[in-house]
C-alpha positions in Angstrom: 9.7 -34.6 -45.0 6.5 -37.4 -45.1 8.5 -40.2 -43.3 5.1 -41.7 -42.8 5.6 -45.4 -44.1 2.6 -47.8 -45.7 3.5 -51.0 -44.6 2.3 -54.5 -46.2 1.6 -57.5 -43.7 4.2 -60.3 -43.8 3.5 -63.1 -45.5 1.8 -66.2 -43.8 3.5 -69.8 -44.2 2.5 -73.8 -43.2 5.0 -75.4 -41.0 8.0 -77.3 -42.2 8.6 -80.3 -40.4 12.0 -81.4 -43.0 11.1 -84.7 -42.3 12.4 -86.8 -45.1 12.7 -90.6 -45.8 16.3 -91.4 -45.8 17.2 -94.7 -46.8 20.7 -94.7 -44.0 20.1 -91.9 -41.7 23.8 -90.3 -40.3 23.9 -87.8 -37.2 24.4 -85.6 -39.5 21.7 -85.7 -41.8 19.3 -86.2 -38.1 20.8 -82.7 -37.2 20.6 -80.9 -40.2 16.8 -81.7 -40.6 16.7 -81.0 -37.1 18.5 -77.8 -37.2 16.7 -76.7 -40.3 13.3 -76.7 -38.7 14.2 -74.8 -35.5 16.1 -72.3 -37.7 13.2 -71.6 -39.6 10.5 -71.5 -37.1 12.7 -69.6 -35.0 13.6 -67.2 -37.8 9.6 -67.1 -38.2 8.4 -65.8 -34.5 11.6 -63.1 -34.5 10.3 -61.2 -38.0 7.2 -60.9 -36.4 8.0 -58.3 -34.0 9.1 -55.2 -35.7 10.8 -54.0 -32.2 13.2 -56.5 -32.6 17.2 -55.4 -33.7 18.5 -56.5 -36.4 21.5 -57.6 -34.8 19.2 -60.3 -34.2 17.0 -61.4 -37.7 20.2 -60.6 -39.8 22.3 -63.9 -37.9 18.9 -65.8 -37.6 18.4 -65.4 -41.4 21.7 -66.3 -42.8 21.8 -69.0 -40.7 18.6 -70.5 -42.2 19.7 -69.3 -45.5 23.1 -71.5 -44.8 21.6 -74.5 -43.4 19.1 -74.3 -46.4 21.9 -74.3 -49.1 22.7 -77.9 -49.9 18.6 -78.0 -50.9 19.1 -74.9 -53.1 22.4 -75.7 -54.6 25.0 -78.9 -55.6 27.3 -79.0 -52.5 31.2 -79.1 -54.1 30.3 -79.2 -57.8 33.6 -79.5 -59.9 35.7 -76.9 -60.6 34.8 -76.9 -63.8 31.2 -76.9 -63.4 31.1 -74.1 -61.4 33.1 -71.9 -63.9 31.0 -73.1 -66.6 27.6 -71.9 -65.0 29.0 -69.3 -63.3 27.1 -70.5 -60.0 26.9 -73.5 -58.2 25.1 -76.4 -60.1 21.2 -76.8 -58.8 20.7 -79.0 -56.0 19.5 -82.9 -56.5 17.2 -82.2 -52.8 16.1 -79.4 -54.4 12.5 -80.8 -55.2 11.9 -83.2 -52.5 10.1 -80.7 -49.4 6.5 -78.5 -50.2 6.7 -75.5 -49.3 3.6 -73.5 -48.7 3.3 -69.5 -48.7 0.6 -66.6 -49.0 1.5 -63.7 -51.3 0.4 -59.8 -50.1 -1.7 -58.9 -52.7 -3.6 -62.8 -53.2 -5.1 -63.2 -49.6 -4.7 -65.8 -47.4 -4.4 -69.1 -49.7 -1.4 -70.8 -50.1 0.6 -71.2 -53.3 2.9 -74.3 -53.2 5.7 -75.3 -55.2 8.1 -78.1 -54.9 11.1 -75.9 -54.6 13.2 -74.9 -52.6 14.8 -71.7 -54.0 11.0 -70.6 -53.8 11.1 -71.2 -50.7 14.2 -69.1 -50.2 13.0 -66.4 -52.1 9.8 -66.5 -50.0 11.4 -66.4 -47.0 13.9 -63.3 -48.3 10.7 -61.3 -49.4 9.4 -62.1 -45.9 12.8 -61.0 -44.2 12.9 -57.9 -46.5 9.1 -56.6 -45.1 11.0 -56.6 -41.6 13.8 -54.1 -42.8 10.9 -52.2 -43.7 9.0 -52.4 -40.2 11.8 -51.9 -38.2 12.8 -48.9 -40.3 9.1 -47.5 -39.3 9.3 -48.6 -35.7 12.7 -46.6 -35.5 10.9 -43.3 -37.4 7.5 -43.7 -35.2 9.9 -42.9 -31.9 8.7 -39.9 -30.4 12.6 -38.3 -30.3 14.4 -39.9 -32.9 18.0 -39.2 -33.0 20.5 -38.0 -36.2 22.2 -42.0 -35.4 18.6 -43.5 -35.4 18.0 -41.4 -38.6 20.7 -43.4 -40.2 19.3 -46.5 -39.2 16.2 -45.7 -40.3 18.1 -45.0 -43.8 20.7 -48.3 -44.0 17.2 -50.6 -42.6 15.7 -49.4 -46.0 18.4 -50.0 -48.3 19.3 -53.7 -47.0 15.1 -54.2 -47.6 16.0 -52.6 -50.9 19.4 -54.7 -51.4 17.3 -57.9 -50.3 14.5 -57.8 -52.7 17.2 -56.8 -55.6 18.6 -60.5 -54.6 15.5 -62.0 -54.7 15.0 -60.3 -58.6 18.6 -61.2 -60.1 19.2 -64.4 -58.4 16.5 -66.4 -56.8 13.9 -65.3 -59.8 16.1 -67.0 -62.6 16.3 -70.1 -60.6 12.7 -70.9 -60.1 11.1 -74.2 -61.6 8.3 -72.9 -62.6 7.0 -68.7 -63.0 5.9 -67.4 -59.9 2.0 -67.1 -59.8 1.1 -63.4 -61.4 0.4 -60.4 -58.9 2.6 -63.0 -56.0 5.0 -61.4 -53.7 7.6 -62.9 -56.7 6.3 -61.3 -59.5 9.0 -59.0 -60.8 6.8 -56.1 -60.8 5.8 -56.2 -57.4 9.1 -56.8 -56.6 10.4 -53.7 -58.3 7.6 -51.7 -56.8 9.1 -52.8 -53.3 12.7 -52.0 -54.6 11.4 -48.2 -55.3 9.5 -47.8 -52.7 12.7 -48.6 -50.4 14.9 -46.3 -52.1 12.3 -43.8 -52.3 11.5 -43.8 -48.5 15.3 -43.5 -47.9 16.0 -41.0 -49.8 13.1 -39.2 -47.8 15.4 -39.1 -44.9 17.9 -37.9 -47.2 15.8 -35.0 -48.3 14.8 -34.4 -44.5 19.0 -34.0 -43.1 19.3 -31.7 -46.4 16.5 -29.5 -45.0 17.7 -29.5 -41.7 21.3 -28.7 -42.6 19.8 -25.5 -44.8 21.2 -26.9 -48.3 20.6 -24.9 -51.4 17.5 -24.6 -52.7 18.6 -26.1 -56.0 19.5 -29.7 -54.6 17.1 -29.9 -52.4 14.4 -29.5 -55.1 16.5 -32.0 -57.4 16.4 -34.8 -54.3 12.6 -33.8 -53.7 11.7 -34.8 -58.0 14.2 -37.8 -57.9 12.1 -39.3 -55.1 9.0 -37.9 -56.6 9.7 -40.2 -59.6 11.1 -43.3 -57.7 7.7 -42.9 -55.9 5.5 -42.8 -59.2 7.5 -45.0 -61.0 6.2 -47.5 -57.8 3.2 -47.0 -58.3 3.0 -47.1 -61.8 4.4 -50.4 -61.3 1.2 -52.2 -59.8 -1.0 -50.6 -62.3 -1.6 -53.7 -64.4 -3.2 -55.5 -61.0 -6.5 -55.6 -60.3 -7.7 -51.9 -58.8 -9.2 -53.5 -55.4 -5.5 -55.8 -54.5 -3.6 -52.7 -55.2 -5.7 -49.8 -54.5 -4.3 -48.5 -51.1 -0.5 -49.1 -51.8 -0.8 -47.3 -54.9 -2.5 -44.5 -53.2 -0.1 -44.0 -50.6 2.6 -44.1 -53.6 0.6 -41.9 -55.2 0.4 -39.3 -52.5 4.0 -39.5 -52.0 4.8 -38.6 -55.2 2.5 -35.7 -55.1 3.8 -34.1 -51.9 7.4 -34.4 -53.1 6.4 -33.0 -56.0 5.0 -29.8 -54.4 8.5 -30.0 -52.5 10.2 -29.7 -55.2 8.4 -27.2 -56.9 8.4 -25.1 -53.3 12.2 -25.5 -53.5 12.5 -24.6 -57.3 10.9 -21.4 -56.6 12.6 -20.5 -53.4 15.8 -21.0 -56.0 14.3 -19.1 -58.8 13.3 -16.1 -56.6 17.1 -16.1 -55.4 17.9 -15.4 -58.9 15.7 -12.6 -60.0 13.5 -14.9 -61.8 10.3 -13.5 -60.1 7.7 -14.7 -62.8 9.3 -17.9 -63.3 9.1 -18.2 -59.0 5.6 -17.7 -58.9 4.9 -20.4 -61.6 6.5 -22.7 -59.6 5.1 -22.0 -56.6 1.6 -22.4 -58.1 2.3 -25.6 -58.8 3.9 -26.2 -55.8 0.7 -25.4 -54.4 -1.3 -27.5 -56.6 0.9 -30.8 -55.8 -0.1 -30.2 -52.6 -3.6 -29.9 -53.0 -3.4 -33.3 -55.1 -1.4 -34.7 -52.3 -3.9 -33.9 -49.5 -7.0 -35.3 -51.7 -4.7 -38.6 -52.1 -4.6 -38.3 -48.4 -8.7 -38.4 -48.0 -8.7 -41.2 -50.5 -6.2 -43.5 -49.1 -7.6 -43.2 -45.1 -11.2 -44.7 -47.0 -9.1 -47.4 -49.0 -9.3 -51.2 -47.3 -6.3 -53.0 -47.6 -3.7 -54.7 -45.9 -2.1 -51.6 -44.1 -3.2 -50.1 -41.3 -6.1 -46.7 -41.7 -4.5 -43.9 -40.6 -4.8 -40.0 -41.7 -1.4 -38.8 -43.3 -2.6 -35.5 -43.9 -3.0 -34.8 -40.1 0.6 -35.3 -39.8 2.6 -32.1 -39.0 4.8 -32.5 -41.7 1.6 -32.1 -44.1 0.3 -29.3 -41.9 3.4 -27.8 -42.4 3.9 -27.7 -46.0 1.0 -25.5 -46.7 1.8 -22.4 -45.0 5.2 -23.0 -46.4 4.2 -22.4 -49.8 1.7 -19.9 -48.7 4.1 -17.3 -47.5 6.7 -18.5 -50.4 4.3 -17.3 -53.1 2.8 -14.3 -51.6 6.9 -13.0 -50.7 7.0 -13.7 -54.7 3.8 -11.8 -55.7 4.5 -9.0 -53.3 8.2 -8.6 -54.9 7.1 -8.9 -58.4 4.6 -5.9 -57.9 7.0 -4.1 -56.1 10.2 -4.7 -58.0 9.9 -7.1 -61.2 7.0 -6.5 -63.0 7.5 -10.2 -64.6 4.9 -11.7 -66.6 4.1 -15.0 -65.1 4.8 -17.8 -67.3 2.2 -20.2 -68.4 4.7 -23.1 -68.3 5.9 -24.4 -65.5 9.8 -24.2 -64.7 11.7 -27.2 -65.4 12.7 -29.2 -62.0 16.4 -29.9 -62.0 16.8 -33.9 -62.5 19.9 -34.2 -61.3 20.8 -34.4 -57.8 24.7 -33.8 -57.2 24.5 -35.9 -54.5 22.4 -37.6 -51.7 20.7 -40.6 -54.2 20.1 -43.4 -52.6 21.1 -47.4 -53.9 20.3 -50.7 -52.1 22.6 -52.3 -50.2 24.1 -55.2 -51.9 22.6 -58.5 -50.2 24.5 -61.8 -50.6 23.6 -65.6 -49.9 26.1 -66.9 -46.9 28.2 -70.1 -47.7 26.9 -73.7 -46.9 27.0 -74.0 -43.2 29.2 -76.2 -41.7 27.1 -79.3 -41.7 27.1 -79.9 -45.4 29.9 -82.0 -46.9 30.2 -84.2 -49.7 28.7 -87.1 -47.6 26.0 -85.7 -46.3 24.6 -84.2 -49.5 25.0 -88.0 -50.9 23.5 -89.4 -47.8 20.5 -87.3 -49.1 21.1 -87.1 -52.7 18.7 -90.3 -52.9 15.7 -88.8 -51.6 12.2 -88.7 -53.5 10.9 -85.5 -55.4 7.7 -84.5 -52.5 4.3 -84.9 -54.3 1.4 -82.3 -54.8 -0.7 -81.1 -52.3 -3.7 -79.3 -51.5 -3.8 -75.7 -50.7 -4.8 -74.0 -47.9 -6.2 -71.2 -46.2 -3.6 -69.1 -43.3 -4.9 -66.9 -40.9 -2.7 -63.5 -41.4 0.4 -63.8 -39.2 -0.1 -62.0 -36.0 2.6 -58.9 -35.7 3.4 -57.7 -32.4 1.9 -53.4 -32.3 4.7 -51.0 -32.5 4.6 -47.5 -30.9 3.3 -44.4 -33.3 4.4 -41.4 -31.8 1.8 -38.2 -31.1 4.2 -35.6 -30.0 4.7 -32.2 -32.9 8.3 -33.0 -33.8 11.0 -30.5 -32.4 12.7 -29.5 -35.9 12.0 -26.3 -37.6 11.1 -28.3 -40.9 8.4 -30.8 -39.1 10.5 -33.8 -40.7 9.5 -37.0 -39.1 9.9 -40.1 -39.7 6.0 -41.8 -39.4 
């Protein structure tokens, strides 16, 4: 199917130095504060480069995540305490560094807070946009294999898994709300989380193709991600039109085109079952998703935003899709003069909205233990340390991402499935 993927720009940050004014410095605390800021800004370069494996961000990020825990959370709370809150108790260092970020849909000034779960959450959502450009690097190949498929589909659901963690456990934790329309909001957060399992279960929906599947589950899979699609978009609508314009168009067109799949599919089954008028209902509107799809398509190429311009509708698998339908609905009009005789409906056929299989769920994501470093002693040692103080925002330039290749070659399947 459309495996064409709308990517957002990572988000920009101010260095962290960790410096902090510690009344009786130990080699310990020196190397953790050491450690902490060549974990992050290493952590920082790698995420830029979409190219990268993640055999190599995963270790770099729960390394920073562990060397990050004694500011996030009460290192060897009592027993007792940590049954009674469920988690550990929140950290006495968790107030004393600033941490500055820019959110996706705000531009380029900072928002600072004090905190350094926001921080951690920031740096998660950050991590999360990588799953999601190295899933597109991997589906912009210009051969891309059935085990390079798969990556492309576990990539999505650990972005998917890691934005779920930032929701249900970072969220609850902040000091203050995150600022509305940020890259914490919950509803841009959700948006992210359905746009993941969405664009999985597009590769999902390709392999059923592929592998000839009936007609029926195909169509089901086709309106599940449809919906997860639209429900993504419907999402941002409270945002201002021009901060959210071209993700909800490419959202929107998705939903569309999976729409017309599914309705292509329904009538493919319907025909199979003597259900000629019915067919042809569904293939209208098959055709009609389409041709709501391809306008989306016009309309997103003009849209500024974030994302790259490109022209989705030039892609094969778009080009494809129409004569599909095409030659679906004329072999149902030319049967039902020759042989049925079936009035056509002037409802459309219900789509099946349950899959029997195939639906995609995040992968579950979850924070590493305390690295070594951090004792009892050492979290006293720094237990003692001032809350930091405001200060004043800033402007970031956007973070510069190394290209990725975009592949030009028609793809070799018989479906013109790719993965862009």
């Amino acid at each position: 199917m459309a495996h064409w993927f709308h990517r957002n720009v990572l988000k920009a940050t101010s260095n962290q130095k960790f410096e902090l004014k510690v009344s009786n410095p130990t080699d310990a605390t020196r190397k953790l504060c050491s450690d902490l800021k060549l974990s992050r800004a290493r952590l920082l370069d790698l995420i830029k480069n979409a190219n990268n494996t993640s055999d190599t961000i995963e270790p770099a990020f729960l390394s920073y995540l562990s060397l990050l825990y004694g500011f996030l959370w009460e290192v060897n709370p009592s027993e007792e305490e940590a049954q009674h809150v469920g988690r550990p108790n929140p950290s006495k260092l968790r107030n004393v560094l600033m941490f500055k970020w820019t959110h996706t849909l705000l531009g380029g000034g900072t928002f600072s807070s004090a905190d350094s779960v926001y921080e951690a959450a920031n740096m998660s959502v950050n991590v999360g946009l990588w799953f999601m450009k190295h899933a597109a690097m991997i589906a912009a190949k210009d051969d891309i294999t059935m085990n390079e498929a798969k990556e492309v589909h576990s990539m999505l659901r650990r972005a998917a898994g890691i934005f779920t963690f930032v929701q249900t456990e970072f969220l609850p934790q902040l000091d203050s709300p995150p600022p509305l329309g940020s890259d914490l909001d919950p509803r841009v957060l959700n948006a992210y989380v359905n746009q993941c399992t969405a664009e999985a279960q597009e590769v999902t929906v390709a392999r059923a193709v592929e592998l000839k599947h009936n007609s029926s589950l195909i169509s089901a899979l086709a309106n599940e991600t449809s919906k997860l699609f639209l429900d993504a978009a419907n999402t941002l609508r409270p945002f201002k039109p021009e901060i959210i314009a071209q993700w909800t168009k490419y959202l929107e067109l998705k939903s569309a085109f999976y729409q017309s799949y599914a309705y292509n599919y329904c009538g493919e089954n319907l025909l199979a079952m003597d259900k000629c008028g019915e067919a042809i209902r569904a293939m209208q509107e098959s055709d009609s998703c389409l041709k709501k799809a391809k306008a989306l398509c016009q309309e997103y190429g003009k849209t500024n935003g974030p994302a790259p311009r490109v022209k989705p509708d030039q892609h094969a698998v778009f080009r494809r899709l129409a004569p599909i339908v095409k030659l679906t609905l004329d072999k149902c009009n030319r049967e039902n003069g020759l042989i049925y005789h079936h009035t056509v409906p002037g409802e459309v056929p219900a789509l099946d909205t349950k899959a029997t299989y195939g639906l995609v769920s995040p992968i579950d994501f979850q924070m590493p233990s305390p690295n070594p470093i951090w004792n009892l002693g050492t979290y006293q040692v720094l237990a003692g340390v001032a809350a930091a103080k405001a200060e004043k925002e800033q402007n970031l330039p956007p973070v510069k991402e190394e290209a990725i290749h975009q592949s030009s070659k028609e793809p070799k399947n018989a479906s013109g499935c790719t993965l862009q």
